[in-house]
mmCIF file of the N, C-alpha and C atoms, coordinates in Angstrom:
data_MODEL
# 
_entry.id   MODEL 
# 
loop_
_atom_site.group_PDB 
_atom_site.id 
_atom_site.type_symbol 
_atom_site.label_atom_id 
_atom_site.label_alt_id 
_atom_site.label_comp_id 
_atom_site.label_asym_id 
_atom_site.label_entity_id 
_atom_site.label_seq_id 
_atom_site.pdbx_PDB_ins_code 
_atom_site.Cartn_x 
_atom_site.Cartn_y 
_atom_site.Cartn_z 
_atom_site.occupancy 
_atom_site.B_iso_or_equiv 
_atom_site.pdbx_formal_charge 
_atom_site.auth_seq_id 
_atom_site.auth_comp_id 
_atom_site.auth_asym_id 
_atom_site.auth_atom_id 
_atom_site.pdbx_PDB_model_num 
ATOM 1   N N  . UNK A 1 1  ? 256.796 173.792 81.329 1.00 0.00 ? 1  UNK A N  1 
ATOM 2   C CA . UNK A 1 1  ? 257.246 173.115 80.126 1.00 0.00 ? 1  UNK A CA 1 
ATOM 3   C C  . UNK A 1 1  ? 256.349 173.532 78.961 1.00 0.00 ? 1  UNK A C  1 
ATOM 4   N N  . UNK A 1 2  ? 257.171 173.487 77.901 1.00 0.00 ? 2  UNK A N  1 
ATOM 5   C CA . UNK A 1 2  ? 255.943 174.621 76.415 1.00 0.00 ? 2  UNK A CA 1 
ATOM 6   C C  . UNK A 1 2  ? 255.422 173.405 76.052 1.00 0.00 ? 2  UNK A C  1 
ATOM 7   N N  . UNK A 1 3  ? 254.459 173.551 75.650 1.00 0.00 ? 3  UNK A N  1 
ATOM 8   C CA . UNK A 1 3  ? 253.502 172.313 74.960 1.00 0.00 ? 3  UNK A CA 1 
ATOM 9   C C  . UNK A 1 3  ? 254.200 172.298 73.155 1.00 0.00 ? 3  UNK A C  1 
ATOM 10  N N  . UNK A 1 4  ? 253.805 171.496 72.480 1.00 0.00 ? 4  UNK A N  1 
ATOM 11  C CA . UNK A 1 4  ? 254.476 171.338 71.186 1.00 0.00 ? 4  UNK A CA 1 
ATOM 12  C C  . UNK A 1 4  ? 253.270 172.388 70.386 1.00 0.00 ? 4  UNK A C  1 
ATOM 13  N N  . UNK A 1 5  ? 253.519 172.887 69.480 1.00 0.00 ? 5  UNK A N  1 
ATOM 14  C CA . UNK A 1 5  ? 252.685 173.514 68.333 1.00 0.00 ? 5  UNK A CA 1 
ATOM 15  C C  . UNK A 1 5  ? 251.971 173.347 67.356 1.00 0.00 ? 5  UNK A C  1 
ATOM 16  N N  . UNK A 1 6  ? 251.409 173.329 66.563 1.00 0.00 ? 6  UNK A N  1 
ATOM 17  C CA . UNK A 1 6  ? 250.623 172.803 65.500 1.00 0.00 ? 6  UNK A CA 1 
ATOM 18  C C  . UNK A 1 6  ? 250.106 173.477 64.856 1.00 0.00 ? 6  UNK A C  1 
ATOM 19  N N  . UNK A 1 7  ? 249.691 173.606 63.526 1.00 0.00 ? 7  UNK A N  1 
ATOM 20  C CA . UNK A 1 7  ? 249.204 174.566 62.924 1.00 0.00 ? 7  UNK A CA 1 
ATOM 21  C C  . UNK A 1 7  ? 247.980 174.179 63.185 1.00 0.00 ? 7  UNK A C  1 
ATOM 22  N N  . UNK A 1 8  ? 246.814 175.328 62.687 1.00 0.00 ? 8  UNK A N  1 
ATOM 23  C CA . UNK A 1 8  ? 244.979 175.226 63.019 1.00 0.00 ? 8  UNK A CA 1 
ATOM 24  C C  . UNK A 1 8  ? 244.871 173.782 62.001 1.00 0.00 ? 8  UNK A C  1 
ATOM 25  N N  . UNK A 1 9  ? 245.350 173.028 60.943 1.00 0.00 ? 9  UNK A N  1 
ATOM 26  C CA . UNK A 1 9  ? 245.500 172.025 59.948 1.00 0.00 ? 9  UNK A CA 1 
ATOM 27  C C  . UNK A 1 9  ? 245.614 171.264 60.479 1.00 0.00 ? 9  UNK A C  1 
ATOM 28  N N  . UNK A 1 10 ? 246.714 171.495 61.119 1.00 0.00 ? 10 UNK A N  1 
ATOM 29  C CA . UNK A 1 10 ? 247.026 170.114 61.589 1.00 0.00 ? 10 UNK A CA 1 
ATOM 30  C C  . UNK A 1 10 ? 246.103 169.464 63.151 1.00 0.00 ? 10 UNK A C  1 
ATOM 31  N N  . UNK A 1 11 ? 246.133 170.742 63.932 1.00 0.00 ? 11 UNK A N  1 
ATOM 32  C CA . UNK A 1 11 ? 245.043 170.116 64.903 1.00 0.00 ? 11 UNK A CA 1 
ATOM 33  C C  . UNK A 1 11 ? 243.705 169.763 64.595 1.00 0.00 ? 11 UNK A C  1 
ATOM 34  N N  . UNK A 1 12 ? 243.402 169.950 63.764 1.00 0.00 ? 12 UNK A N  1 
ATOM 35  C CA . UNK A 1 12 ? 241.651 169.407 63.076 1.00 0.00 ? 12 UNK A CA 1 
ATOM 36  C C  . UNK A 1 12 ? 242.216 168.080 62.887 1.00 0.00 ? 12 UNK A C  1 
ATOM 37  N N  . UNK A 1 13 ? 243.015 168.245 62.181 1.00 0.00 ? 13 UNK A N  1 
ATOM 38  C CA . UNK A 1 13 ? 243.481 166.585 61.754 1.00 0.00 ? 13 UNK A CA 1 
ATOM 39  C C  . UNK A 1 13 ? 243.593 165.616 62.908 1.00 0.00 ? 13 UNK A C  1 
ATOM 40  N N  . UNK A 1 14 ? 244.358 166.004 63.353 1.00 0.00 ? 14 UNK A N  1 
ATOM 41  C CA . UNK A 1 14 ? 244.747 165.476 64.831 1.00 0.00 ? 14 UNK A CA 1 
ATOM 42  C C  . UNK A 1 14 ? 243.285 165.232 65.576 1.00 0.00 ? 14 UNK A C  1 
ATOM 43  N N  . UNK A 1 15 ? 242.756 165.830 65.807 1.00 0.00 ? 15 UNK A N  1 
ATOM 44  C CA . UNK A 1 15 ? 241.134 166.297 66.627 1.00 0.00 ? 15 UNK A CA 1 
ATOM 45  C C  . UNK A 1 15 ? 239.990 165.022 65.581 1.00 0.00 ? 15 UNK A C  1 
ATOM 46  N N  . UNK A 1 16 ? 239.949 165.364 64.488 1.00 0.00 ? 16 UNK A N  1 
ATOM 47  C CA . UNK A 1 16 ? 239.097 164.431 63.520 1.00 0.00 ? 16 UNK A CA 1 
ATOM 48  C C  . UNK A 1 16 ? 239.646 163.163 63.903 1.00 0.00 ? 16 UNK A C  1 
ATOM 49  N N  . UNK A 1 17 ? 240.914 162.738 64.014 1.00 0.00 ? 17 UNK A N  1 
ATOM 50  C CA . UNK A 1 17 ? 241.111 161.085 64.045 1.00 0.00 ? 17 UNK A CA 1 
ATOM 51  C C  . UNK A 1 17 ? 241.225 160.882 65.610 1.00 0.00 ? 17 UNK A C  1 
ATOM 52  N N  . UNK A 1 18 ? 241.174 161.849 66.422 1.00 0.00 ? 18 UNK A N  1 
ATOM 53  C CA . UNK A 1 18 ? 241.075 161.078 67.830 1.00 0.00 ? 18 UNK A CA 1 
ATOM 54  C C  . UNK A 1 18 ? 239.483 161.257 67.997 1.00 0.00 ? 18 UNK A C  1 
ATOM 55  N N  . UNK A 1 19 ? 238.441 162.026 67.249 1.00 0.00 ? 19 UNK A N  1 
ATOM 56  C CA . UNK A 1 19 ? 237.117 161.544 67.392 1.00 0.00 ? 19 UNK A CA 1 
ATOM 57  C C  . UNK A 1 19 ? 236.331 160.215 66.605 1.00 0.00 ? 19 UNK A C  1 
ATOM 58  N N  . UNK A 1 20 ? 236.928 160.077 65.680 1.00 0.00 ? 20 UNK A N  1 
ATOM 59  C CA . UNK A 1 20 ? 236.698 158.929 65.042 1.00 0.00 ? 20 UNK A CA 1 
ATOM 60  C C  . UNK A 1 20 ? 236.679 158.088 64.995 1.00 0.00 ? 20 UNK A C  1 
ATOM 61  N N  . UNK A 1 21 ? 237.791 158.105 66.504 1.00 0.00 ? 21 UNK A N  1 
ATOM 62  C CA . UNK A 1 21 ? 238.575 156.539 66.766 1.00 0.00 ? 21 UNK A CA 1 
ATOM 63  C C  . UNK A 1 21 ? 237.534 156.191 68.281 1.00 0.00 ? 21 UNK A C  1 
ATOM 64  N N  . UNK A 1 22 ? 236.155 156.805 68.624 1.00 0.00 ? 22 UNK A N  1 
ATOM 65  C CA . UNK A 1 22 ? 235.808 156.876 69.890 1.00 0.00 ? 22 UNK A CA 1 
ATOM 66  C C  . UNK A 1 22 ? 234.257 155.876 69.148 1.00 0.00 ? 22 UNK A C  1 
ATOM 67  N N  . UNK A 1 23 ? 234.058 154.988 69.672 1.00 0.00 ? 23 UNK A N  1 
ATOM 68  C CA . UNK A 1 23 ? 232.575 154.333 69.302 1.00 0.00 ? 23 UNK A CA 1 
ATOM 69  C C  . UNK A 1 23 ? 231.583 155.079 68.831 1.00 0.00 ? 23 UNK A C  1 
ATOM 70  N N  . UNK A 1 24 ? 231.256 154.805 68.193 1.00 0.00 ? 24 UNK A N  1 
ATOM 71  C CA . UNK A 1 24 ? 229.981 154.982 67.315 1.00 0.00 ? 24 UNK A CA 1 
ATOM 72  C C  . UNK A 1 24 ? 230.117 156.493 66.438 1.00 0.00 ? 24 UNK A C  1 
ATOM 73  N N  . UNK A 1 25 ? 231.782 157.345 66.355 1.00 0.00 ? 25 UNK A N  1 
ATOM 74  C CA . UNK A 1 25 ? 231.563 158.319 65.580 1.00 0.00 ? 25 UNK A CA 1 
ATOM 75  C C  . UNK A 1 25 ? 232.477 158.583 64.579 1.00 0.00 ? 25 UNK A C  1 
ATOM 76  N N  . UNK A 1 26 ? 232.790 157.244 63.621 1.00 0.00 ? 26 UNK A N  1 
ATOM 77  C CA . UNK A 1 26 ? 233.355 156.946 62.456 1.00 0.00 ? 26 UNK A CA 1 
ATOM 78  C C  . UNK A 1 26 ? 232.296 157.999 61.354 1.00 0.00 ? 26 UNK A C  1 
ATOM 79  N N  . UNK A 1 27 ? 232.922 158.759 60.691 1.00 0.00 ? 27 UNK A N  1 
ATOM 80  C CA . UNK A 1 27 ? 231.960 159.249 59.810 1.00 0.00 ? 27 UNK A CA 1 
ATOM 81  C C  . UNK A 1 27 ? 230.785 160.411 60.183 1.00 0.00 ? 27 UNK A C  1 
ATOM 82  N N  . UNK A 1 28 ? 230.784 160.585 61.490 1.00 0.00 ? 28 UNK A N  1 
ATOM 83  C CA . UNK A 1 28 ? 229.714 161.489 61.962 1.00 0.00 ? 28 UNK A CA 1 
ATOM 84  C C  . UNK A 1 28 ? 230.623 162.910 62.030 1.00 0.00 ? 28 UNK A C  1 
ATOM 85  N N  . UNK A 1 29 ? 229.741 163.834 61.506 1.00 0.00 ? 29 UNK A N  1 
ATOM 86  C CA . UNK A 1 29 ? 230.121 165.478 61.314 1.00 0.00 ? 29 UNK A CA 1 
ATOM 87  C C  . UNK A 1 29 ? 230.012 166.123 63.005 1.00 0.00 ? 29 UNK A C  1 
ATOM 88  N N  . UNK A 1 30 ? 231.162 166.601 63.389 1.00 0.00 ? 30 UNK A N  1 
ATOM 89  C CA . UNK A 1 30 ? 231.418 167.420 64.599 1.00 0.00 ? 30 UNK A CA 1 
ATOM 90  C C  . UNK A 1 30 ? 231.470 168.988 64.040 1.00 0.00 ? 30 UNK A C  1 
ATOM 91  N N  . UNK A 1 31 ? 232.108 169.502 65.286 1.00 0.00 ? 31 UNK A N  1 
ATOM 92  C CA . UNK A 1 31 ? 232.368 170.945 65.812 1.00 0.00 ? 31 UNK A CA 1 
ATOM 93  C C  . UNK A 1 31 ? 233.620 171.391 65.284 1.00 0.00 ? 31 UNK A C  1 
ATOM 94  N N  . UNK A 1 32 ? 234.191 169.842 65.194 1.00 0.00 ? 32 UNK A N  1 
ATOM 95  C CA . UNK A 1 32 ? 235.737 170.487 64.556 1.00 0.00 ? 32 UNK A CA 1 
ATOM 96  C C  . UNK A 1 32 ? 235.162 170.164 62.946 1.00 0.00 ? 32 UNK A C  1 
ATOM 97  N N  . UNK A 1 33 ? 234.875 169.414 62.385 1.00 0.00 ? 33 UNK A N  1 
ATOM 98  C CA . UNK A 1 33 ? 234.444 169.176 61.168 1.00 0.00 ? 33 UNK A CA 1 
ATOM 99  C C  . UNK A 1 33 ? 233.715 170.720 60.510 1.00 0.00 ? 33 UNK A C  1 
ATOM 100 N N  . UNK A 1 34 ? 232.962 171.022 60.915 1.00 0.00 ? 34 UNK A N  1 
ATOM 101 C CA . UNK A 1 34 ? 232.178 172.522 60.240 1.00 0.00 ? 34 UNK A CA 1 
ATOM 102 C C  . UNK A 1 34 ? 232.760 173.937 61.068 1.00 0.00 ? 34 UNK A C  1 
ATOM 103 N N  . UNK A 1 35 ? 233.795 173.639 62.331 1.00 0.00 ? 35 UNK A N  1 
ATOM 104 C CA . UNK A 1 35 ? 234.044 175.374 62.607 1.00 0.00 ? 35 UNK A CA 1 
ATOM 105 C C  . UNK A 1 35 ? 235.665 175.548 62.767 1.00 0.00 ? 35 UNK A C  1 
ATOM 106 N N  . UNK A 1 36 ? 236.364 173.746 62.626 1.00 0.00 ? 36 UNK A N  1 
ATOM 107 C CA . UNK A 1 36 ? 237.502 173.894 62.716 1.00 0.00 ? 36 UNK A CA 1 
ATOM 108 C C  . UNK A 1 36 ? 238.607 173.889 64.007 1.00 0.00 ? 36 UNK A C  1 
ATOM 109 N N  . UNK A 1 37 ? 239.355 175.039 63.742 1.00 0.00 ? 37 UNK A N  1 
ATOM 110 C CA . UNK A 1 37 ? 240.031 175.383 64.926 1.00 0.00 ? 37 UNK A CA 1 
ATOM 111 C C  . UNK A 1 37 ? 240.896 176.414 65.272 1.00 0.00 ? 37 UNK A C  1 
ATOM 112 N N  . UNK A 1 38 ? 240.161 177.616 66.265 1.00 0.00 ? 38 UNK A N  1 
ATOM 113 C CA . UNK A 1 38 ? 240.410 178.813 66.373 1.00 0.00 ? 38 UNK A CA 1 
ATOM 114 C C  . UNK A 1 38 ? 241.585 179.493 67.355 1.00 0.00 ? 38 UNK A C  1 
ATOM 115 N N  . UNK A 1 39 ? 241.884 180.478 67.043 1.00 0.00 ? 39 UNK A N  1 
ATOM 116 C CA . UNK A 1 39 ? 242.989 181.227 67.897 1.00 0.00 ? 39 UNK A CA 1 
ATOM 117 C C  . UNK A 1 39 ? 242.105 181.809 69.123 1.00 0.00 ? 39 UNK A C  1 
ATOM 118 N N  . UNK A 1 40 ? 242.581 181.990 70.343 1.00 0.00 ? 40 UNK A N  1 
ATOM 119 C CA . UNK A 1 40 ? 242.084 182.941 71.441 1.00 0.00 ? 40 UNK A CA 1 
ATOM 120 C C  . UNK A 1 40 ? 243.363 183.245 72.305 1.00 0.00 ? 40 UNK A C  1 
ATOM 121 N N  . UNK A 1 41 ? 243.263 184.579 72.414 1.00 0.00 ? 41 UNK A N  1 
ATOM 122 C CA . UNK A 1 41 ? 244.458 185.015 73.200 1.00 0.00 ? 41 UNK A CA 1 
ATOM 123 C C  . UNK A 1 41 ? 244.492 184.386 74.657 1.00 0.00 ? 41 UNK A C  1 
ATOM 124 N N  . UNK A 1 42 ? 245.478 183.793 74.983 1.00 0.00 ? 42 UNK A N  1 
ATOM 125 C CA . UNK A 1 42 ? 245.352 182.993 76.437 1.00 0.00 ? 42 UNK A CA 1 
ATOM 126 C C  . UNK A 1 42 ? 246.590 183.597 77.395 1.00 0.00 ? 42 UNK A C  1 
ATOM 127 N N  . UNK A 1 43 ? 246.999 183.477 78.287 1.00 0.00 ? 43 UNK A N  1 
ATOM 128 C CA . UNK A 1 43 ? 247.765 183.897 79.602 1.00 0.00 ? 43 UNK A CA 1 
ATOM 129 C C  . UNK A 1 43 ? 248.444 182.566 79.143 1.00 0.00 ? 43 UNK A C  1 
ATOM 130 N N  . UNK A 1 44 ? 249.868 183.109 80.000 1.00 0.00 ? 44 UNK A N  1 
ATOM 131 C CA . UNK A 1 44 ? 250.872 181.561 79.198 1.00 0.00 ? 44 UNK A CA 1 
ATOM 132 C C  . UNK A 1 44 ? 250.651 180.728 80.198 1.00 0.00 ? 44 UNK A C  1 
ATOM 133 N N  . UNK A 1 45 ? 250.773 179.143 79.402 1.00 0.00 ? 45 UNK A N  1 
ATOM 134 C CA . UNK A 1 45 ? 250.251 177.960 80.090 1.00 0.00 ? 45 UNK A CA 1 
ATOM 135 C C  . UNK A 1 45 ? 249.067 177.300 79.564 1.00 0.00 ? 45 UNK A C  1 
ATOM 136 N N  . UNK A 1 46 ? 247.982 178.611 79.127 1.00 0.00 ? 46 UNK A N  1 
ATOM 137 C CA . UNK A 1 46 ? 246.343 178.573 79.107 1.00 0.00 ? 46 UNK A CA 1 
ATOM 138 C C  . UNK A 1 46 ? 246.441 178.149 77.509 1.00 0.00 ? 46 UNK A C  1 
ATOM 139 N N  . UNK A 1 47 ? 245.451 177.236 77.053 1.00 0.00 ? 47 UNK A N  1 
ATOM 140 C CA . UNK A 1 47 ? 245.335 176.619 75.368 1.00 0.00 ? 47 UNK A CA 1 
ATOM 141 C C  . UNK A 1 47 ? 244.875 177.854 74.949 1.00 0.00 ? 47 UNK A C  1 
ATOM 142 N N  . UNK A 1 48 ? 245.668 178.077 74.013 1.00 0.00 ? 48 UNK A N  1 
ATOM 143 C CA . UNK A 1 48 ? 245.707 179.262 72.850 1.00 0.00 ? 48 UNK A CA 1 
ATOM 144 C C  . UNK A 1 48 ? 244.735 179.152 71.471 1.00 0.00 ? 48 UNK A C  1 
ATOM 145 N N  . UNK A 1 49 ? 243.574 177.967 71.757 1.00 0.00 ? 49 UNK A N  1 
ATOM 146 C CA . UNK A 1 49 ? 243.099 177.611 70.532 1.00 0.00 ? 49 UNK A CA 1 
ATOM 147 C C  . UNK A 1 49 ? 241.776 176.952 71.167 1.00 0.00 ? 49 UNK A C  1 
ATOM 148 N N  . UNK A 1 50 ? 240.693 176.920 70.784 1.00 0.00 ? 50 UNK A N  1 
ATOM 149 C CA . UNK A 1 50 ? 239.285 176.740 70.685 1.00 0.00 ? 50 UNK A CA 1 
ATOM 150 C C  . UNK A 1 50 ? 238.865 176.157 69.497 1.00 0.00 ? 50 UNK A C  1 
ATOM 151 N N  . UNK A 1 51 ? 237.085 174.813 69.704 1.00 0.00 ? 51 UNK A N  1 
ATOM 152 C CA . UNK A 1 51 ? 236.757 174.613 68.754 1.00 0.00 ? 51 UNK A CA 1 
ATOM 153 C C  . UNK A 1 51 ? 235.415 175.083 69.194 1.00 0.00 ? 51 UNK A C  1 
ATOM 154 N N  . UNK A 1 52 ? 234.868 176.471 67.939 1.00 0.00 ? 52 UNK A N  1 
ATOM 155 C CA . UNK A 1 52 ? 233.696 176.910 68.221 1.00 0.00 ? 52 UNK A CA 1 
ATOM 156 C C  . UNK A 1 52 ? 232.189 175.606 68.143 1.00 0.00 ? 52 UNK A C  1 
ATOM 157 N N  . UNK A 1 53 ? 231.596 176.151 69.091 1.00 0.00 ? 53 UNK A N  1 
ATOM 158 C CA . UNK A 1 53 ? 230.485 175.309 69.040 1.00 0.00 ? 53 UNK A CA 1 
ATOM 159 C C  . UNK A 1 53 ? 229.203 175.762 68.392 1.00 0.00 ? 53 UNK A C  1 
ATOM 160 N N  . UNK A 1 54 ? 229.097 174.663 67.702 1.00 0.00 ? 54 UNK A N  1 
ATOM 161 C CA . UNK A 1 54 ? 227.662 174.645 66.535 1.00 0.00 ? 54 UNK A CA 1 
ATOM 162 C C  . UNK A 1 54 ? 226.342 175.221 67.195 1.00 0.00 ? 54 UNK A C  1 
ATOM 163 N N  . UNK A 1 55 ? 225.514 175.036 66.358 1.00 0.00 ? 55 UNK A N  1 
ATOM 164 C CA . UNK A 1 55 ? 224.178 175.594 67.203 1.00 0.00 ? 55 UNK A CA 1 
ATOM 165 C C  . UNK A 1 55 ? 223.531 174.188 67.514 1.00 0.00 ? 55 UNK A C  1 
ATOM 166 N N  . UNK A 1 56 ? 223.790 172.944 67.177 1.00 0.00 ? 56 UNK A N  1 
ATOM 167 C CA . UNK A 1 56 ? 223.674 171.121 67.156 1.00 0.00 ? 56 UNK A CA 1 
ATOM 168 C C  . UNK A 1 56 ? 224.025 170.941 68.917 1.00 0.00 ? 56 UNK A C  1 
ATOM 169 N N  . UNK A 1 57 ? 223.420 171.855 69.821 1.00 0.00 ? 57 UNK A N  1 
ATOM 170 C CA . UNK A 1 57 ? 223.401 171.728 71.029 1.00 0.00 ? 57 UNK A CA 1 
ATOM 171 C C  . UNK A 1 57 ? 223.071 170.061 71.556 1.00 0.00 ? 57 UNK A C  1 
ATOM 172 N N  . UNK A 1 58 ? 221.971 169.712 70.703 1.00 0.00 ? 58 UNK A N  1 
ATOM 173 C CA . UNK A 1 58 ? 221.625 168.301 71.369 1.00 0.00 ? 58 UNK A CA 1 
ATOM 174 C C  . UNK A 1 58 ? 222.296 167.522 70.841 1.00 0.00 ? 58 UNK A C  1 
ATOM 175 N N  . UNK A 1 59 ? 223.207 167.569 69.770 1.00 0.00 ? 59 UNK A N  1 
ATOM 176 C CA . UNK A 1 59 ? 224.268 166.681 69.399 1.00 0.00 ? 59 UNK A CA 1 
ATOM 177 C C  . UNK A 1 59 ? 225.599 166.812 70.052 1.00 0.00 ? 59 UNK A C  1 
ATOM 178 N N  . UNK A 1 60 ? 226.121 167.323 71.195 1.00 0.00 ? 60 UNK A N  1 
ATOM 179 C CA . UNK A 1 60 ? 227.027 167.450 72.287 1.00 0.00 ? 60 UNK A CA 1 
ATOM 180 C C  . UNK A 1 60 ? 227.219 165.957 72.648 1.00 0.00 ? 60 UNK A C  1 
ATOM 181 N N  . UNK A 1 61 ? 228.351 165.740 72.907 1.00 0.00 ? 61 UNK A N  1 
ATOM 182 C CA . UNK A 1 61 ? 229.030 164.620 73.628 1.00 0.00 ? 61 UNK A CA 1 
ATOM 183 C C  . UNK A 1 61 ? 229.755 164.549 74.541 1.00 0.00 ? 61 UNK A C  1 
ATOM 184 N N  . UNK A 1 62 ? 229.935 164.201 75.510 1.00 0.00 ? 62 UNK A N  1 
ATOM 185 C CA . UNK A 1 62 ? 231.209 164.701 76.310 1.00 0.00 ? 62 UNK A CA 1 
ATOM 186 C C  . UNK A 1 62 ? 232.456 163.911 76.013 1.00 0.00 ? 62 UNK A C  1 
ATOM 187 N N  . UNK A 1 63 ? 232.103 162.762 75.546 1.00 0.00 ? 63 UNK A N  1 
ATOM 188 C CA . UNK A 1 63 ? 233.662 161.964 75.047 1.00 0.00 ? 63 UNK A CA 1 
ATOM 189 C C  . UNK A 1 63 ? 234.374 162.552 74.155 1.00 0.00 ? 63 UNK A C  1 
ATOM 190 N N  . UNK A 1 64 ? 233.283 163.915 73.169 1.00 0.00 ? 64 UNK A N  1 
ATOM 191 C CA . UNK A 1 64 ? 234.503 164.115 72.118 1.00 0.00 ? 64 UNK A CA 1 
ATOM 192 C C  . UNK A 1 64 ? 234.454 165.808 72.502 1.00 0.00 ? 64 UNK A C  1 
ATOM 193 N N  . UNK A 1 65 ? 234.194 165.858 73.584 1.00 0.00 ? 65 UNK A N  1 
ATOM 194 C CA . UNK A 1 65 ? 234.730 167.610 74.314 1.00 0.00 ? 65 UNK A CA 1 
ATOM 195 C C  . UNK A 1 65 ? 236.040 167.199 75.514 1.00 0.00 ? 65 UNK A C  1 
ATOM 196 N N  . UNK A 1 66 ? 235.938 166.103 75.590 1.00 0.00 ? 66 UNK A N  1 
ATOM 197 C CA . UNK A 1 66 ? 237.064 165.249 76.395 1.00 0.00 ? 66 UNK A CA 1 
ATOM 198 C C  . UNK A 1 66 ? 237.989 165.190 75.587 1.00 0.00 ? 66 UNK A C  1 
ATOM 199 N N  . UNK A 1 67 ? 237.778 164.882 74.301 1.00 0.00 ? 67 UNK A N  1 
ATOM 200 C CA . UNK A 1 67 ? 238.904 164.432 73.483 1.00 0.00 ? 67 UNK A CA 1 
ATOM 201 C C  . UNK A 1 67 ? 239.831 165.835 72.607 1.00 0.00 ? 67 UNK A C  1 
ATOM 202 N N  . UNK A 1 68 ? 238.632 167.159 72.917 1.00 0.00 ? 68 UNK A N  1 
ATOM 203 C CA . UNK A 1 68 ? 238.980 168.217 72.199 1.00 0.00 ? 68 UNK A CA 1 
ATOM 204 C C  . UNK A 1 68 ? 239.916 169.247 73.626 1.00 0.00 ? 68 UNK A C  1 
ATOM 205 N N  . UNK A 1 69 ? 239.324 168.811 75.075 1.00 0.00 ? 69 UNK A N  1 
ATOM 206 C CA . UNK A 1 69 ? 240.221 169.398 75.553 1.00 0.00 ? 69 UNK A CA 1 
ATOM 207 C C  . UNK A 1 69 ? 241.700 168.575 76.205 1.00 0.00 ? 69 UNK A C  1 
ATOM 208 N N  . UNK A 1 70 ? 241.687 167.275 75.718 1.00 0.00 ? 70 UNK A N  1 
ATOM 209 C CA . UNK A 1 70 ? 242.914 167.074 76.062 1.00 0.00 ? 70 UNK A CA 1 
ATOM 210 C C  . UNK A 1 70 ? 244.019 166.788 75.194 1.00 0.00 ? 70 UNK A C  1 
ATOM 211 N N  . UNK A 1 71 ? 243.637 167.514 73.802 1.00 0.00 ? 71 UNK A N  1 
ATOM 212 C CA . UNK A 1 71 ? 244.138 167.901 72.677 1.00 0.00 ? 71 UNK A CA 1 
ATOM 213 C C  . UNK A 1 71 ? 245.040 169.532 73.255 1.00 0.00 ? 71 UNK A C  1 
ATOM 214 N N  . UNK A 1 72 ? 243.798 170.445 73.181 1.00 0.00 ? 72 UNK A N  1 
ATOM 215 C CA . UNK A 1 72 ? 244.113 171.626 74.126 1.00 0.00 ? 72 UNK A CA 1 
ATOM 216 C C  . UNK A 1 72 ? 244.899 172.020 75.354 1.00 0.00 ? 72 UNK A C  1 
ATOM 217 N N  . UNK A 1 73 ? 245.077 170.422 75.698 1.00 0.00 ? 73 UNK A N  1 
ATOM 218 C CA . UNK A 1 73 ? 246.182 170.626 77.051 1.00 0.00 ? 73 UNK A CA 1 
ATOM 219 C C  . UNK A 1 73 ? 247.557 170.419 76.389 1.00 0.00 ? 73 UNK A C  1 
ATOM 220 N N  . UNK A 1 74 ? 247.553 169.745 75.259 1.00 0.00 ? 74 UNK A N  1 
ATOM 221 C CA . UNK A 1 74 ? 248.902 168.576 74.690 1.00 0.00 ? 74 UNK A CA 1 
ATOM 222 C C  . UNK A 1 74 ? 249.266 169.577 73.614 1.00 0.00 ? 74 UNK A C  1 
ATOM 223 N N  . UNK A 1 75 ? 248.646 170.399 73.010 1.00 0.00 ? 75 UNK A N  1 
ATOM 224 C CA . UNK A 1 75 ? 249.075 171.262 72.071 1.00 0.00 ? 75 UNK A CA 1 
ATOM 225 C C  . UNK A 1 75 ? 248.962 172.896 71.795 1.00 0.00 ? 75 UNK A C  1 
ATOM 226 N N  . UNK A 1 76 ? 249.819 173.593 71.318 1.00 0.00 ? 76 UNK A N  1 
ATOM 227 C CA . UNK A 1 76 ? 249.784 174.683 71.068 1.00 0.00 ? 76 UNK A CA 1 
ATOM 228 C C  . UNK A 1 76 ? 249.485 175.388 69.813 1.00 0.00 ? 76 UNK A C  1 
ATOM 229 N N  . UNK A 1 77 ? 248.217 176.429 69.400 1.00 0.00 ? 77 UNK A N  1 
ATOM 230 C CA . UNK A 1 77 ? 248.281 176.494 67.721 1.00 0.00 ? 77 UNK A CA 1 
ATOM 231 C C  . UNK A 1 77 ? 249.228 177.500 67.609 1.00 0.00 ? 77 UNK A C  1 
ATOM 232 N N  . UNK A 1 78 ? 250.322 176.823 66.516 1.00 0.00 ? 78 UNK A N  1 
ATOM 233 C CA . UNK A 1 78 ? 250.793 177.584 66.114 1.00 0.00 ? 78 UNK A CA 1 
ATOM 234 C C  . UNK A 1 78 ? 250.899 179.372 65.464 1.00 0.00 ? 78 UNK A C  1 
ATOM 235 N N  . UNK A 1 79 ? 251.539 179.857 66.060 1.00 0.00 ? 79 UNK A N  1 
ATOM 236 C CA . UNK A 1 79 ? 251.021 181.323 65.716 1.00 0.00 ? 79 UNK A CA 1 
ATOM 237 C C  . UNK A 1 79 ? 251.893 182.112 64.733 1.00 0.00 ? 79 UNK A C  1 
ATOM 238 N N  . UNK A 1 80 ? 252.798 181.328 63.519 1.00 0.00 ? 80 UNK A N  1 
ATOM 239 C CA . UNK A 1 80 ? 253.521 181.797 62.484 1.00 0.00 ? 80 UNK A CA 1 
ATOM 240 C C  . UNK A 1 80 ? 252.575 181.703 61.719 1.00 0.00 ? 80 UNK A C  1 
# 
């Protein structure tokens, strides 16, 4: 089954308000906030889109790498 599409816009958007909405990171600057959201050629099925990671290694979370890959399972970036 194809996953739905999205432009790189709209998944930041999407990505920013499902991190925001997670305790304590109303207002706090992420990975999608300063690098966005990138294309990578994938095998079909495989998420076609990445959010590069900062050099803010000790600022890692796993609730909002949870929240960025099950974004990545639910959506496709658009490639028009």
């Amino acid at each position: 089954m194809a996953k739905s599409t999205r432009t790189a816009r709209q998944l930041r958007e999407i990505l920013i308000e499902r991190i925001e909405a997670l305790p304590g990171m109303a207002g706090q600057t992420t990975d999608v906030h300063t690098g966005g959201v990138r294309w990578v050629d994938a095998d079909p099925g495989d998420p076609n889109w990445y959010v590069p990671r900062g050099p803010q290694a000790e600022d890692y979370r796993l609730d909002v790498a949870r929240v960025i890959q099950q974004t990545r399972l639910e959506f496709d970036l658009d490639t028009d």
